[in-house]
C-alpha positions in Angstrom: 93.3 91.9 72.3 96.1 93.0 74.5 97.1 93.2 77.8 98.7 97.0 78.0 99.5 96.4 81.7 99.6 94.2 84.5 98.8 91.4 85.7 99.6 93.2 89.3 98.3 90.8 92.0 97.0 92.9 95.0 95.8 92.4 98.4 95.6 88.5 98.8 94.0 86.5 102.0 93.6 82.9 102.3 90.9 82.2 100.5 90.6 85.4 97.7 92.9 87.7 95.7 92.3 90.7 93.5 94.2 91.3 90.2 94.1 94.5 88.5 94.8 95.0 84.7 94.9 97.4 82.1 93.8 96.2 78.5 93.8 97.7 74.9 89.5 97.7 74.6 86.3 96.3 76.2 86.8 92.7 77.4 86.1 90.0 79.7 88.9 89.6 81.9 89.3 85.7 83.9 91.6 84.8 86.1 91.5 80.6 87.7 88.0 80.7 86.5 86.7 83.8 87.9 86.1 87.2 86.0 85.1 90.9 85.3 84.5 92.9 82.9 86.5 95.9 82.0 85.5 99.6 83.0 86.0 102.7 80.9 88.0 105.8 82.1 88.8 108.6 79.5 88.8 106.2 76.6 91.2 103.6 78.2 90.4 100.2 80.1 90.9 98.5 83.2 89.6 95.5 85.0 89.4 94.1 88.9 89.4 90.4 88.9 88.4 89.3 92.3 89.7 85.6 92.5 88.0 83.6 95.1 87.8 79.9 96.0 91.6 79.6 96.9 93.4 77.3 99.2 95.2 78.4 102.7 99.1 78.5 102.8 98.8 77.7 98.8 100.9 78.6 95.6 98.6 78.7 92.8 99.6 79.7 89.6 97.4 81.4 87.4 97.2 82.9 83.4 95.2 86.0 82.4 92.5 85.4 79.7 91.0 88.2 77.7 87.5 87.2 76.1 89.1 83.5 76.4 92.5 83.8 74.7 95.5 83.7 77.4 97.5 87.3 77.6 99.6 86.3 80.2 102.3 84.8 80.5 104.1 85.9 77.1 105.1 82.9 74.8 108.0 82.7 75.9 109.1 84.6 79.2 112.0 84.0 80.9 110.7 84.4 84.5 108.8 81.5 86.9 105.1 81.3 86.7 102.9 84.0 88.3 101.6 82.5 91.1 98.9 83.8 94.0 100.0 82.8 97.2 97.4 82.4 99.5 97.9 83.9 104.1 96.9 81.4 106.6 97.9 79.4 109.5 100.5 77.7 108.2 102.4 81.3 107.3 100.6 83.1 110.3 104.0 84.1 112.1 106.1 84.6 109.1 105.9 87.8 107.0 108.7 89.4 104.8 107.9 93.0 103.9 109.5 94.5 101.0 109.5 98.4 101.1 111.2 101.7 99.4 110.4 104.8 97.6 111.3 107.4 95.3 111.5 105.6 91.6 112.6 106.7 89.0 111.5 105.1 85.3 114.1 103.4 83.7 115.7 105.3 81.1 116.9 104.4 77.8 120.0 107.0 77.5 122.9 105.1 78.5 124.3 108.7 80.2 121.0 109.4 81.7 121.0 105.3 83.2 124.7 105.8 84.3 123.3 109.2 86.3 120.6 106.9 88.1 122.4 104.2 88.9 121.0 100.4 89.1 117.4 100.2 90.1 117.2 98.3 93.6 113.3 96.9 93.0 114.2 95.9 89.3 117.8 93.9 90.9 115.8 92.6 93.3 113.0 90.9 91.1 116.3 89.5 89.3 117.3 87.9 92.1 113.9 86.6 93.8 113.3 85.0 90.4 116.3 82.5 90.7 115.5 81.9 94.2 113.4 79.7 95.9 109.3 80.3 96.5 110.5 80.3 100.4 112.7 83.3 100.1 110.4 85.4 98.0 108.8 88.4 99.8 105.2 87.9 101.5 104.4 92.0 101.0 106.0 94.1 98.1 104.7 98.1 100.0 105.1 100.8 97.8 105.6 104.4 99.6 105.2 107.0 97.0 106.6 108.4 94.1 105.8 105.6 91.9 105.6 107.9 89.1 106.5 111.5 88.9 104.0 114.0 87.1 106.5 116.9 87.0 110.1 115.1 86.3 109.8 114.2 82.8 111.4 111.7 80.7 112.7 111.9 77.6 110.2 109.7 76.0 107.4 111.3 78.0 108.2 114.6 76.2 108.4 112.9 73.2 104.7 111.3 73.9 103.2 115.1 74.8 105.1 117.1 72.4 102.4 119.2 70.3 99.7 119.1 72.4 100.1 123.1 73.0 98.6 123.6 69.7 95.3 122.0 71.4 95.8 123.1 75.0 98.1 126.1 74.9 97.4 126.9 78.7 99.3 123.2 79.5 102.8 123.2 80.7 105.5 121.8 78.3 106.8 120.1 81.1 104.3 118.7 83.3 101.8 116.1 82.5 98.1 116.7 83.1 95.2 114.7 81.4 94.2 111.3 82.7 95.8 109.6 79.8 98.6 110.9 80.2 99.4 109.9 83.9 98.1 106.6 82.3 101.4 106.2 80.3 103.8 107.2 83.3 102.2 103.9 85.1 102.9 101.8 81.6 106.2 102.9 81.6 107.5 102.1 85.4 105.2 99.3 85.6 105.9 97.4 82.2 109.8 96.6 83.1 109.7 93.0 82.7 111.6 92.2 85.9 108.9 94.4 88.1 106.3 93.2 86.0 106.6 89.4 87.3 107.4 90.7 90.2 104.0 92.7 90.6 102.0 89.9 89.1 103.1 87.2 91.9 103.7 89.2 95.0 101.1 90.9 97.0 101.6 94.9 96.4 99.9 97.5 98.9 100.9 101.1 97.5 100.7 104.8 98.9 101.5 108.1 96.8 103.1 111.1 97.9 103.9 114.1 96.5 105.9 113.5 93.0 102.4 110.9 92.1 101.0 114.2 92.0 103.2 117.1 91.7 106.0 118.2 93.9 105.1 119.7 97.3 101.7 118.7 97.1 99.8 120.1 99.7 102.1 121.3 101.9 100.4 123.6 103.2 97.2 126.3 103.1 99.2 129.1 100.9 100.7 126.7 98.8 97.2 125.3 97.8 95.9 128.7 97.3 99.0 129.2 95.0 98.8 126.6 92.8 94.9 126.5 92.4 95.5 129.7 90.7 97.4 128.0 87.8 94.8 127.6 85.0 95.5 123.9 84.3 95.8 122.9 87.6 92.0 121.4 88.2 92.8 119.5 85.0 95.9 118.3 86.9 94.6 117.5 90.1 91.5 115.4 88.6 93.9 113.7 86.7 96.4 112.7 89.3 93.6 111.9 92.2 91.7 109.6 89.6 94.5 107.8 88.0 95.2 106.9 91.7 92.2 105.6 92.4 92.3 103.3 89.5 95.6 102.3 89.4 96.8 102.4 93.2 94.3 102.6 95.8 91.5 100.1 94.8 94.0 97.6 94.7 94.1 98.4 98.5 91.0 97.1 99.5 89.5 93.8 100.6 87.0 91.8 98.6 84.7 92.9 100.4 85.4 96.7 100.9 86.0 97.0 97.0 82.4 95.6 96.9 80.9 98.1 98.8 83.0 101.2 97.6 79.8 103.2 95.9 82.5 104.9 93.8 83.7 101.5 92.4 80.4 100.4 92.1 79.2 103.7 90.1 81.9 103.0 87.4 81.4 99.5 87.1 77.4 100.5 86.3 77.9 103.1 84.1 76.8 103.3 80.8 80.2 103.6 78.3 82.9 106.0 79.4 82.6 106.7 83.9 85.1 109.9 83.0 82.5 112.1 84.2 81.9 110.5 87.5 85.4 110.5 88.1 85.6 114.2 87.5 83.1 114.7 90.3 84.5 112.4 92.7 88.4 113.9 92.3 87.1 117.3 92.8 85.6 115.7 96.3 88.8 114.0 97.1 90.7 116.9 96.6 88.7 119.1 99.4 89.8 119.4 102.9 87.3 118.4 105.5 86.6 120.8 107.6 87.5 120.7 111.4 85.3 117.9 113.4 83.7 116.7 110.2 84.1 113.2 109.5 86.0 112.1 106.6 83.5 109.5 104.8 85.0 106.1 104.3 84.8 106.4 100.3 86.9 109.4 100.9 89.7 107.5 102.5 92.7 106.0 100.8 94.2 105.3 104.8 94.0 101.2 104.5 94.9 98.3 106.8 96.0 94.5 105.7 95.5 91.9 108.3 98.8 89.8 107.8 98.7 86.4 109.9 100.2 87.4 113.7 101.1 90.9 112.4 99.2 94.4 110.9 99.8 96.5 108.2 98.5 100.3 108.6 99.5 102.5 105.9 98.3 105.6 106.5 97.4 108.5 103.7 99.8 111.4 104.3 99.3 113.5 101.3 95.7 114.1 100.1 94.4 113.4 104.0 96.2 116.6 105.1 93.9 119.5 106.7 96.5 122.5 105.7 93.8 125.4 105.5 92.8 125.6 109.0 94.8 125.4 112.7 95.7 123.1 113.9 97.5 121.4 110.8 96.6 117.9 110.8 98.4 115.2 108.7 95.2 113.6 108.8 91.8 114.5 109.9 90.2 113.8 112.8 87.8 110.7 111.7 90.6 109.0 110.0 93.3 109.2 113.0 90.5 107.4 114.9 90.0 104.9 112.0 93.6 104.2 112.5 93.8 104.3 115.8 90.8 101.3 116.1 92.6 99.3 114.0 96.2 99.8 115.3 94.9 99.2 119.2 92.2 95.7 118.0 92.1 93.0 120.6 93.8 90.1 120.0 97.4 88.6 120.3 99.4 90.8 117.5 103.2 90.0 117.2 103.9 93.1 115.3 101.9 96.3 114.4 103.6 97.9 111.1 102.7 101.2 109.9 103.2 102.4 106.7 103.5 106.4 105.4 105.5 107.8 102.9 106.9 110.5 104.5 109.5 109.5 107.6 107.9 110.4 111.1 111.1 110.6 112.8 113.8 112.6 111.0 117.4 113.9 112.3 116.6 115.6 115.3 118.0 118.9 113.6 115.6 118.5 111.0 112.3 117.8 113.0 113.2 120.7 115.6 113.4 123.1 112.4 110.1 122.2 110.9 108.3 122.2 114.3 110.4 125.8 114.9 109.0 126.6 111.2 105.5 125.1 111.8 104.9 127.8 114.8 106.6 130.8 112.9 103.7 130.0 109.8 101.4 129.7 112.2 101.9 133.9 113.3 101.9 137.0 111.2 103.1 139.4 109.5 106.9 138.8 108.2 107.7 136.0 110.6 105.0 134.6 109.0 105.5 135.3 105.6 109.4 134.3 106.4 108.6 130.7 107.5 106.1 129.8 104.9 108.9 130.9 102.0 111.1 128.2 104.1 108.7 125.6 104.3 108.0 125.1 100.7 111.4 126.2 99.8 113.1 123.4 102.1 110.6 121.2 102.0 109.6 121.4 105.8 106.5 119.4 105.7 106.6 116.0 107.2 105.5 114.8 110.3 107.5 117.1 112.5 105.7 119.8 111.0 102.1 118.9 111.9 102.6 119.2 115.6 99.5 118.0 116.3 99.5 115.0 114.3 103.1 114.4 115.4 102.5 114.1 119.2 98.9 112.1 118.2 101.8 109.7 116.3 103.6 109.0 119.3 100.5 108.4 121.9 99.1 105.9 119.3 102.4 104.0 119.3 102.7 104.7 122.9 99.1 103.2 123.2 100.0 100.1 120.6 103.3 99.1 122.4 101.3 98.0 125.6 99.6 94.4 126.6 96.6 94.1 125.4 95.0 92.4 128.3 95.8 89.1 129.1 97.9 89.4 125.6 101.6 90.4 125.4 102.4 93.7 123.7 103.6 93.7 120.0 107.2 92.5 120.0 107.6 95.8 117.7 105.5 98.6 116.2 107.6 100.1 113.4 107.0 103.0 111.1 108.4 101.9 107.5 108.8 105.5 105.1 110.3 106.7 102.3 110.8 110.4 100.6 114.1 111.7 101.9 116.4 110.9 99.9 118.5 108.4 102.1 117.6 105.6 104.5 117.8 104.8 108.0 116.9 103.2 110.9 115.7 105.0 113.9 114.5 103.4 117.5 112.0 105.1 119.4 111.3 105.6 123.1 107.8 106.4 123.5 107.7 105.4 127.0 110.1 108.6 128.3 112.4 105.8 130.1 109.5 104.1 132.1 110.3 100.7 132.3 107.7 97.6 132.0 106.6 95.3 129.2 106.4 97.0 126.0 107.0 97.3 122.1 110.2 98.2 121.0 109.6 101.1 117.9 111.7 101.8 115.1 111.1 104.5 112.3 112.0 102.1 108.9 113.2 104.5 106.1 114.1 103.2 102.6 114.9 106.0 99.8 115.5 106.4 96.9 115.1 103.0 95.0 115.7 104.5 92.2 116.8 108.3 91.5 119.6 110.3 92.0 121.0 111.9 95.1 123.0 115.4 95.0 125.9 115.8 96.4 125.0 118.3 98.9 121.9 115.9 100.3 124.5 113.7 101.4 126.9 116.2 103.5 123.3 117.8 104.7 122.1 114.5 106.2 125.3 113.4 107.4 125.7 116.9 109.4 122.0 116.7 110.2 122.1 113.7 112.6 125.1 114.7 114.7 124.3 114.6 118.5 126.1 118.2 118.8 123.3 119.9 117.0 120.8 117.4 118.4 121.4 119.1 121.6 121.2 122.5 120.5 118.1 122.7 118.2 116.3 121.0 121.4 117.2 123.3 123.4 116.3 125.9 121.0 113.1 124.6 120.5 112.5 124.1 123.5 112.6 127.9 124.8 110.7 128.5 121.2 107.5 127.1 123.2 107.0 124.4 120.1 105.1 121.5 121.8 106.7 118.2 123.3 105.9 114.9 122.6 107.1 113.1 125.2 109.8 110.7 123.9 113.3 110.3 122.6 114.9 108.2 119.6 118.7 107.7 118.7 119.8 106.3 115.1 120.3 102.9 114.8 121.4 102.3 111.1 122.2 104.5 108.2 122.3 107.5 107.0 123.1 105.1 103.9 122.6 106.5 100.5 122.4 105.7 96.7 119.3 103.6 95.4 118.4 100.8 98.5 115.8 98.8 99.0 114.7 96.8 102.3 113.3 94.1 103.5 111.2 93.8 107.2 111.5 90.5 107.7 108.9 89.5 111.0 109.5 85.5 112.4 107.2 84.7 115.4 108.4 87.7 118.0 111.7 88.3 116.1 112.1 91.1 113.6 115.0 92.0 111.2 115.4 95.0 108.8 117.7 94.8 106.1 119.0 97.6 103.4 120.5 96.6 100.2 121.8 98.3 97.4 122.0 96.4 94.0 126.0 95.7 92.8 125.2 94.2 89.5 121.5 93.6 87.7 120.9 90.6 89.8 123.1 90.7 92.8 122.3 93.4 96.0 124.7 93.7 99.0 123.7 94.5 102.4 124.2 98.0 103.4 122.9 97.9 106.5 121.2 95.2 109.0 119.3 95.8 112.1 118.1 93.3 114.7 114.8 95.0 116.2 114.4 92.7 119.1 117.3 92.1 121.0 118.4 93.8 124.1 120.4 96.2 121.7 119.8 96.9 118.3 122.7 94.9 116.7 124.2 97.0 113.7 127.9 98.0 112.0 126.9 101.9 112.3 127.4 103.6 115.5 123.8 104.9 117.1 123.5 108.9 117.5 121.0 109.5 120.3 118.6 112.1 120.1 115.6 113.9 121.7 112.6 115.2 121.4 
């Protein structure tokens, strides 16, 4: 018996924690004497352990039994023990946040590694493990791009190779079936570094577009594009239910993994749930049409109650309505799922939001894919024009859902207010990945009206672990400069593209190479942090920003901007 994957400890209160594995066959799966048996998905198997009966503001560590012989820890591992450690009111006011995107498998070329560079999650799980329990991240968030379908490895190629002979219509250089996605996950999630690291600190996760392929669902046309490729519903079954199982269930509380009737179908079925899966990805996978609610099985959007402060992370790749106008990065039913939960009663020292694509970008950038947005939106070759320069340039993130966008800023406009006889959040911060560098970014949703409210940031950590070309580095350097700040605004502006009402200036960055940071929230103070790794086990600080002072204290000069 043998533990293929995992442990990965998951979303963790003060009483109950879930841990997700992945074993060789059948089995009973225990964790501190609690258990579950494993489910069957295309011939391979995975198990939910929902570990209850835990103590508040508590370190407990725990093994991994499979039909009662311990998996986990190996004989002899080199790290500290996996441990489950436990929110309450001891920790209420204290949260570290760990965040990136964008990484990359590590590869076993030496010229190929040397081309990557040092993997910032993998240093930093060196370094955490000689360090004190008090220094070790409360939230490990995950932003997309975990894996990616259509950048192949080496060895991946190597795992594929032949299959034409049985599915000639497959690509030789894109991954499609189930199992295969299956062995993407073993390989970024079995370095042994991350692998402690997942199985002792409390992982939410997202995906973006590389979990799936690249570009995903940017827009109407390209959907109708691809779903003309004659492996692509193998694909897209694949991706959405290797998700499910790996990622998103993870997501959910005790009790909403309980009464997920998709989660429950697989656990009852009888041998190999496959099938169902089949059905439910092709359901994932369609838009809901305009005013019809998104049901709350079809939602991967999640929120984390974390002591004083909230974690929203939002789904901004398969929640997108691309086939109709407005464009929506989300539909209707889930924004106001969101926005219930981001505006809850109750004393909240910080309201964090989590999406994997950045929601403000260099003002350049935005203004073009709100300019592009509208030219899509026309006909004939204007039109045609701006939807070749959408997918080409990838204009597809927040900026270009204008609607979605300007709902953005009134629900952080809405969130950084008192909430009755309570203060308003000290911050509401966007945390991001995708773009291929990182940033900090501080928002004024409040068009210069003074009074008592949040301060917000956009948070922006990418890669952790890729590469970077050389002309992504001169284009986001140019990109942020005031001077064409002013003129794409004003170029938009007599475009007619709609306003929403605020301005934001650059704080921190652009910083590039792999990075990752680290939120770190203490009562009403909050402090992001970007490091990039020096050595295997060291990181230096790239950039540090203090989000709750009277300025924003960092070594990089800020670029205003306006929207």
């Amino acid at each position: 018996m043998t533990l293929l994957l995992g442990p990965v400890l998951r979303h963790v209160d003060d009483t109950s924690a879930l841990v997700w594995v992945q074993t060789d066959r059948r089995s009973r799966v225990e964790v501190l004497g609690c258990g579950a048996d494993t489910v069957e998905i295309a011939g391979l198997h995975y198990a939910i352990v929902v570990v209850t009966g835990l103590e508040p503001d508590t370190r407990t560590p725990y093994e991994v039994h499979l039909d009662g012989e311990r998996a986990w820890p190996p004989p002899s591992s080199p790290f500290p023990a996996s441990v489950i450690p436990t929110r309450g009111p001891a920790s209420a006011s204290r949260q570290r946040i760990v965040f990136g995107s964008c990484r990359y498998v590590k590869l076993a070329d030496p010229r190929q590694a040397r081309r990557f560079g040092l993997d910032a999650l993998d240093a930093y799980a060196t370094r955490m493990a000689g360090r004190p329990h008090e220094e070790w991240p409360t939230v490990l968030l995950l932003l997309g791009d975990q894996v990616y379908a259509d950048e192949l490895t080496p060895q991946t190629r190597r795992r594929i190779a032949g299959r034409g002979r049985r599915r000639p219509e497959w690509p030789d250089d894109e991954i499609v079936s189930f199992e295969e996605y299956s062995g993407l996950y073993r390989d970024t999630w079995s370095d042994p570094e991350v692998r402690w690291m997942l199985s002792t600190v409390p992982t939410a996760m997202i995906f973006d577009d590389h979990d799936v392929r690249d570009d995903w669902n940017t827009s109407g046309t390209w959907r109708a594009q691809v779903a003309r490729l004659p492996w692509w519903r193998d694909r897209i079954r694949a991706g959405l239910a290797s998700y499910w199982i790996h990622q998103h269930l993870g997501n959910l509380t005790p009790a909403e993994l309980d009464a997920d009737p998709d989660w429950q179908a697989v656990r009852a079925a009888d041998g190999d749930a496959w099938p169902l899966l089949v059905e439910r990805a092709d359901r994932w996978d369609r838009e809901t049409g305009e005013g019809e609610a998104r049901h709350k099985d079809e939602r991967f959007t999640f929120c984390w109650e974390l002591g004083r402060s909230r974690l929203i992370v939002i789904d901004s790749r398969n929640g997108r309505i691309v086939e109709t106008v407005p464009r929506k990065m989300v539909s209707d039913a889930e924004f106001d799922w969101i926005t219930e939960r981001a505006l809850r009663p109750g004393e909240l020292d910080h309201l964090v939001l989590g999406t994997s694509i950045p929601w403000l970008l260099p003002q350049v950038i935005s203004d073009l894919q709100a300019a592009v947005e509208k030219g899509a939106n026309g006909r004939g070759r204007v039109a045609r024009a701006s939807e070749f320069l959408r997918q080409e340039a990838d204009l597809e993130h927040w900026p270009a859902f204008g609607h979605s966008f300007a709902r953005m800023a009134e629900l952080i406009r809405d969130a950084s207010r008192p909430r009755g006889e309570h203060p308003a959040p000290a911050t509401v911060s966007v945390l991001s990945g995708d773009v291929h560098h990182s940033y900090a970014a501080r928002a004024d949703v409040h068009d210069g009206a003074g009074g008592d409210h949040s301060r917000a940031y956009q948070l922006t950590c990418s890669p952790v672990h890729n590469i970077v070309p050389g002309f992504m580095r001169v284009l986001f350097r140019v990109s942020w400069s005031r001077l064409l700040a002013r003129l794409s605004t004003g170029w938009t502006r007599g475009s007619g593209v709609r306003k929403a009402g605020i301005t934001w200036e650059r704080t921190a960055g652009p910083l590039f190479g792999n990075l990752i940071a680290t939120l770190d929230l203490d009562g009403r103070r909050a402090t992001c942090r970007f490091e990039r790794p020096r050595t295997a086990s060291t990181l230096d600080v790239a950039a540090e920003v203090e989000l709750t002072p009277e300025r924003p204290r960092t070594g990089e000069p800020s670029v205003p901007a306006a929207r």
